[in-house]
Backbone as CSV, one residue per row, in Angstrom:
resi,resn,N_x,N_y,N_z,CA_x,CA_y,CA_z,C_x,C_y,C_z
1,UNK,0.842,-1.180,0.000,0.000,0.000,0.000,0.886,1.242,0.000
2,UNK,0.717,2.309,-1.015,1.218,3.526,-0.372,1.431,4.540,0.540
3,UNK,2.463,5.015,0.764,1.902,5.769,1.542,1.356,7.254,1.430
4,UNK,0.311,7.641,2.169,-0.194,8.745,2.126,0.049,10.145,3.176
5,UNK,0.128,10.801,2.658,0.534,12.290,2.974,0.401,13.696,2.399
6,UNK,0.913,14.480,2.977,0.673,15.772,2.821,1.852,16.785,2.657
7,UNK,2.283,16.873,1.673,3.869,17.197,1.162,3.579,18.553,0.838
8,UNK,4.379,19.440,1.673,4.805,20.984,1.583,5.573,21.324,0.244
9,UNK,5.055,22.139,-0.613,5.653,22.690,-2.468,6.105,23.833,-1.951
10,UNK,5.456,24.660,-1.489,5.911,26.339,-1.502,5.047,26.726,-0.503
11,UNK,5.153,27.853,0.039,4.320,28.853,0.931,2.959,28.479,0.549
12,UNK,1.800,28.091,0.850,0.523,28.113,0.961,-0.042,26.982,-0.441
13,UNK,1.205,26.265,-0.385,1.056,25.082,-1.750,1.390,23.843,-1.086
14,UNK,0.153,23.130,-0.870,0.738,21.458,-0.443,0.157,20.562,-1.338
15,UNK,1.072,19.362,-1.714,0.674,18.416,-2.714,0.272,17.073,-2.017
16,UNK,-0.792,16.456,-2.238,-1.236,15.345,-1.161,-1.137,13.998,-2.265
17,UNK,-0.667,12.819,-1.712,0.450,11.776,-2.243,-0.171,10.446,-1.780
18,UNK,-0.640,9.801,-2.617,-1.270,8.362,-2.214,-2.414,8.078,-2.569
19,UNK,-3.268,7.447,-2.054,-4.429,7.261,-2.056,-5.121,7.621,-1.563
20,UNK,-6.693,7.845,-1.912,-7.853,8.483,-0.870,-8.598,7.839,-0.902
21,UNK,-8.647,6.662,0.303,-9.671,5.733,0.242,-10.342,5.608,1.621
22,UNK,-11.170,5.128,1.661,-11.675,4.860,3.351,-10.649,4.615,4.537
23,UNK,-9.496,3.628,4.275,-8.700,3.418,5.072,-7.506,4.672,5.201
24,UNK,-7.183,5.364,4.109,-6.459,6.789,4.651,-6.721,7.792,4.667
25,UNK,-8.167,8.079,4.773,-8.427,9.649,4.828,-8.316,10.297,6.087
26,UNK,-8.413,9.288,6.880,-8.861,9.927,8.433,-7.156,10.539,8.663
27,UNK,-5.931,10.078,8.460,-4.659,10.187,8.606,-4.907,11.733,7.924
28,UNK,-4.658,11.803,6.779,-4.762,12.879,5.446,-5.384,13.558,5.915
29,UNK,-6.972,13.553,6.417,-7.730,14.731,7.020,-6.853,15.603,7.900
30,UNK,-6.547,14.980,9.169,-5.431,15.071,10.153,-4.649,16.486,9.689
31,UNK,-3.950,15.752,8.771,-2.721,16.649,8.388,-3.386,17.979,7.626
32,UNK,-4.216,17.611,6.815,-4.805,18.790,6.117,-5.371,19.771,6.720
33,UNK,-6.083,19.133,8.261,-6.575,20.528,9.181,-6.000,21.336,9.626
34,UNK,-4.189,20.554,9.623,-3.516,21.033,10.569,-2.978,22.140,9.929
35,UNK,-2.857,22.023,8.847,-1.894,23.202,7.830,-3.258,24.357,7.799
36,UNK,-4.806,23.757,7.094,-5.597,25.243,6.965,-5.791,25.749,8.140
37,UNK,-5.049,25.318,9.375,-5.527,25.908,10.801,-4.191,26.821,11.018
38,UNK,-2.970,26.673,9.916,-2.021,27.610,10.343,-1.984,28.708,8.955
39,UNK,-2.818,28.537,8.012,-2.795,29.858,7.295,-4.309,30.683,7.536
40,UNK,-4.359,32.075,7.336,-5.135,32.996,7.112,-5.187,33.423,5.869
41,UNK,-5.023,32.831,4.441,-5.022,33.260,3.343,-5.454,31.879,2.668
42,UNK,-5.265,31.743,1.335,-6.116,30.142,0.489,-4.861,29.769,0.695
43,UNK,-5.537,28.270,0.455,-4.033,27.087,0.412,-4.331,26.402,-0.783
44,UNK,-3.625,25.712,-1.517,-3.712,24.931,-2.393,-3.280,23.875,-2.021
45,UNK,-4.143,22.910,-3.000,-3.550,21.307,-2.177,-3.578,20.941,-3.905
46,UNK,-2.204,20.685,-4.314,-2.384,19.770,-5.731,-2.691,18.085,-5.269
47,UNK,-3.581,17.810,-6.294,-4.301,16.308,-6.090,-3.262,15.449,-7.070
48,UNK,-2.111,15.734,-7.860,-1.814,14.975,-8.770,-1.768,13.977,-8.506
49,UNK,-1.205,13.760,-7.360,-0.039,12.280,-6.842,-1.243,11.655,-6.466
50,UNK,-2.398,12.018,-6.518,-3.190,10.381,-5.615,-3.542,9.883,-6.551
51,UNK,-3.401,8.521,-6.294,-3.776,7.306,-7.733,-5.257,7.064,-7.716
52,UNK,-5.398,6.561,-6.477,-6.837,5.777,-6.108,-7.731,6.803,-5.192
53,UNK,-8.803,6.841,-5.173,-9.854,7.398,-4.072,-11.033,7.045,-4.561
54,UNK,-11.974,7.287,-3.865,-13.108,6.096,-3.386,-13.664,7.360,-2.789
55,UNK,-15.589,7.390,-2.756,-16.332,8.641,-2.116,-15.720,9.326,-0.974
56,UNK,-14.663,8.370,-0.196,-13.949,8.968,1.584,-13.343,10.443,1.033
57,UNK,-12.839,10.219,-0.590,-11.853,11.804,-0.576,-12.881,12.966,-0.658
58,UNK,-14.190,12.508,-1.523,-14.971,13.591,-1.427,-15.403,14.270,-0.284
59,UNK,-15.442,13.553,0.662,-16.270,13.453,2.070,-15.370,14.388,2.549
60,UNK,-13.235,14.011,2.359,-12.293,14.738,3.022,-12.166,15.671,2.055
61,UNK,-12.609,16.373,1.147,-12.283,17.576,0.617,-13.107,18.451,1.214
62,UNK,-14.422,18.064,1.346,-15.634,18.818,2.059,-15.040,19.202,3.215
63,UNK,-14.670,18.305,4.112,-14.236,18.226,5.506,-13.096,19.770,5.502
64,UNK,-12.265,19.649,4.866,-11.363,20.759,4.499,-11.853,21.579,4.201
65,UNK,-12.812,21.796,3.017,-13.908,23.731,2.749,-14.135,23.973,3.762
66,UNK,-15.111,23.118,4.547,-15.482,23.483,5.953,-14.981,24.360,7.041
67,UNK,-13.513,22.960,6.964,-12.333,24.484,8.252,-12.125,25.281,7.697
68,UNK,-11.700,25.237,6.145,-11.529,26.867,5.527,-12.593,27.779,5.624
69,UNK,-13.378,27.296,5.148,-14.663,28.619,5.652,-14.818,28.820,7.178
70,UNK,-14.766,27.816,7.595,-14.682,28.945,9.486,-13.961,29.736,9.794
71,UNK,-12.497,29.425,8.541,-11.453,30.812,8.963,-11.353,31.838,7.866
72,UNK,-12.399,31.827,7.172,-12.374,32.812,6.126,-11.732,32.655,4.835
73,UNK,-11.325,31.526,4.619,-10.386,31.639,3.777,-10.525,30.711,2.615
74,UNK,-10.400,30.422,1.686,-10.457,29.608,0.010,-9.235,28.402,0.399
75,UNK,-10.346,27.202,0.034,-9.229,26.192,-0.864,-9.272,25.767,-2.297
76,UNK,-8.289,25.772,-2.609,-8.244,25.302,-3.970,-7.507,23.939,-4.221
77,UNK,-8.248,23.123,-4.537,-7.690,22.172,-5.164,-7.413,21.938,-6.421
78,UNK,-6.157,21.658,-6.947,-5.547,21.668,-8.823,-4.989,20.380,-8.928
79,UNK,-5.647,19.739,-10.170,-5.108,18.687,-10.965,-6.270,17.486,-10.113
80,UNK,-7.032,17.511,-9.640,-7.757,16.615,-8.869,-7.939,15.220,-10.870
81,UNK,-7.422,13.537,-9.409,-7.515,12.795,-10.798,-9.091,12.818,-11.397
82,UNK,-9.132,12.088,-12.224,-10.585,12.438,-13.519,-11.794,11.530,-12.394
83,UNK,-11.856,10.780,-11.946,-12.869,9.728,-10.999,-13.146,10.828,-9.892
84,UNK,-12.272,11.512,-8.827,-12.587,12.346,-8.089,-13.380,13.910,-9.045
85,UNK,-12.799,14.121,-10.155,-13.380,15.168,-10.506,-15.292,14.878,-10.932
86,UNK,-14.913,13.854,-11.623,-16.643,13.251,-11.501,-17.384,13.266,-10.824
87,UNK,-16.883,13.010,-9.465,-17.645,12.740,-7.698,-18.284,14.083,-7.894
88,UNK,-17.517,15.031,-8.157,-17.631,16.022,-7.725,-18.913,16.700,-8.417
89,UNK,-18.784,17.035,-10.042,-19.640,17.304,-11.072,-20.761,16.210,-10.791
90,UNK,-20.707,14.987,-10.402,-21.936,14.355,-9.879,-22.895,14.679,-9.192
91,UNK,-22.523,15.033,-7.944,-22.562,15.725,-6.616,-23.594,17.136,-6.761
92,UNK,-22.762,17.350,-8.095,-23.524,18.752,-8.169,-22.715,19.826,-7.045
93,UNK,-21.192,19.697,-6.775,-20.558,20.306,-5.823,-19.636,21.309,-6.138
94,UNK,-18.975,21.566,-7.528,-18.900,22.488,-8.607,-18.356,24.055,-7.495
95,UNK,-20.030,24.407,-7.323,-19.384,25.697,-6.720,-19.179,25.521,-4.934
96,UNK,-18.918,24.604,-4.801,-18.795,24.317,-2.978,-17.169,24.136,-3.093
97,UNK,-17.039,23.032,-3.877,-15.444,22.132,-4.168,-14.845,22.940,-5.460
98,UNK,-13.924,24.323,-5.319,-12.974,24.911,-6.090,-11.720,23.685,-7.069
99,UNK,-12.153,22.771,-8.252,-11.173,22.546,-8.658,-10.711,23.391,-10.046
100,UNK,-9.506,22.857,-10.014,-8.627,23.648,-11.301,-7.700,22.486,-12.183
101,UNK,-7.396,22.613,-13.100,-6.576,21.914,-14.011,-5.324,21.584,-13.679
């Protein structure tokens, strides 16, 4: 299994690495609160690196708008793979879930 994480790119740019499946989101959530709980401005999280995810990532992207909107602030997620971007346009979640190319 891979492993999953939350890898620092630049100032207010983290790239998240593995899979997003039921069994690692709760880890990944973790880490992801921990970073939008130390900025006051948007963060970006590039999705490239995750191979696999399963409805748990949708559930943990939500989970993440959430703390961002209690602190005022935008996430953006870029490059989300094509199965998660579906969830999403499924969902009808478009303007809740900020993705980008």
């Amino acid at each position: 299994m891979p492993v999953q994480q939350v890898e620092k790119y630049t100032s207010g740019s983290y790239g998240v690495i593995g899979d997003l499946t039921f069994d690692s989101v709760v880890h990944i959530e973790q880490e992801g609160l921990t970073i939008i709980n130390r900025y006051s401005s948007d963060v970006e999280f590039d999705l490239s690196a995750v191979k696999h995810c399963s409805s748990a990532a949708l559930a943990l992207l939500l989970s993440w708008v959430r703390a961002a909107h209690a602190k005022g602030i935008r996430i953006i997620f870029k490059s989300p793979p094509t199965p998660l971007r579906l969830m999403v346009e499924n969902a009808n979640l478009q303007e809740v879930i900020s993705l980008t190319a």
